[in-house]
Structure formats: C-alpha cells, structure tokens
C-alpha positions in Angstrom: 35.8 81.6 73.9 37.5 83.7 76.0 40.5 86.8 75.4 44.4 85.7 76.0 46.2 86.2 79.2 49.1 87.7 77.5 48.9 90.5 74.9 49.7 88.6 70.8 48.3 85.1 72.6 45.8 82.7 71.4 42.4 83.7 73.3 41.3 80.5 75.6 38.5 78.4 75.7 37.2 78.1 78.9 35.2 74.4 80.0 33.7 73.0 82.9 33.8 69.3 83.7 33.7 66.4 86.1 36.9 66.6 88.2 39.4 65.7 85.5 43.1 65.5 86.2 44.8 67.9 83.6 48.3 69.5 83.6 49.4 72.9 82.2 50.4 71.3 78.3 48.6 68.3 78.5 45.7 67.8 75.9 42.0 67.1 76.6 39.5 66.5 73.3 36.1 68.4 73.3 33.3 67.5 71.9 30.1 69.3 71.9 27.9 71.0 69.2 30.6 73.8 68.6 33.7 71.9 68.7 35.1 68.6 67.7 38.8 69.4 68.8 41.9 69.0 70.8 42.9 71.8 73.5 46.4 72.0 74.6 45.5 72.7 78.5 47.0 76.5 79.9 45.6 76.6 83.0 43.0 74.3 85.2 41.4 75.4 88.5 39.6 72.4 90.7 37.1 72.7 93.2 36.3 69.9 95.8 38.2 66.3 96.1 36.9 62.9 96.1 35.7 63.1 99.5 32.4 64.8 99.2 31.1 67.5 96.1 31.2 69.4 94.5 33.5 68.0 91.8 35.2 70.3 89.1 37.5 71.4 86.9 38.1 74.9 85.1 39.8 73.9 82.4 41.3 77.5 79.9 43.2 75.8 76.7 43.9 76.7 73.3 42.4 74.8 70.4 45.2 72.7 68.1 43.9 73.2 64.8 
C-alpha cells in the first residue's frame, strides 16, 4: 500500500504482474494472502513487449470495497 498522488486521494496499491493489458479505470481482481479484491486501475507502467523479456506491468489502483 502506497500514499495518493493527489493530496484527500485514496492511497494506491502498487502490483507487479505478467504483462497484463490494463487501462487507466479498468478493473483487475487480486488475490493474494492480503487481499481478495477488486482495484479500479489509476495508472500502469509496462516494461518489455512480446518480442523478447522481460515482461511486466506496474499496475497503482485503488481497492473497490
């Protein structure tokens, strides 16, 4: 868990995955030992493409609920 971007914000959740194809407002679910939840996606960063590694996404979102 991570502080907001903007001061009065939700703070962001920060994940690393597999090179996932997310949009800014599009929803991803995590699941892990923490969390069992949707995240409403704010910002993604990717590293690599699908010609050679490494393969990544940064994904910051807020939890929805």
């Amino acid at each position: 868990m991570g502080t907001s971007e903007t001061k009065g914000k939700p703070a962001l959740l920060k994940l690393n995955c597999a090179l996932l194809p997310v949009k800014p407002r599009g929803v991803v679910h995590l699941t892990d030992a923490r969390y069992n939840t949707d995240l409403t996606v704010v910002k993604a960063e990717f590293v690599g493409d699908t010609e050679g590694g490494p393969w990544d996404t940064t994904i910051y979102g807020t939890p929805n609920g």
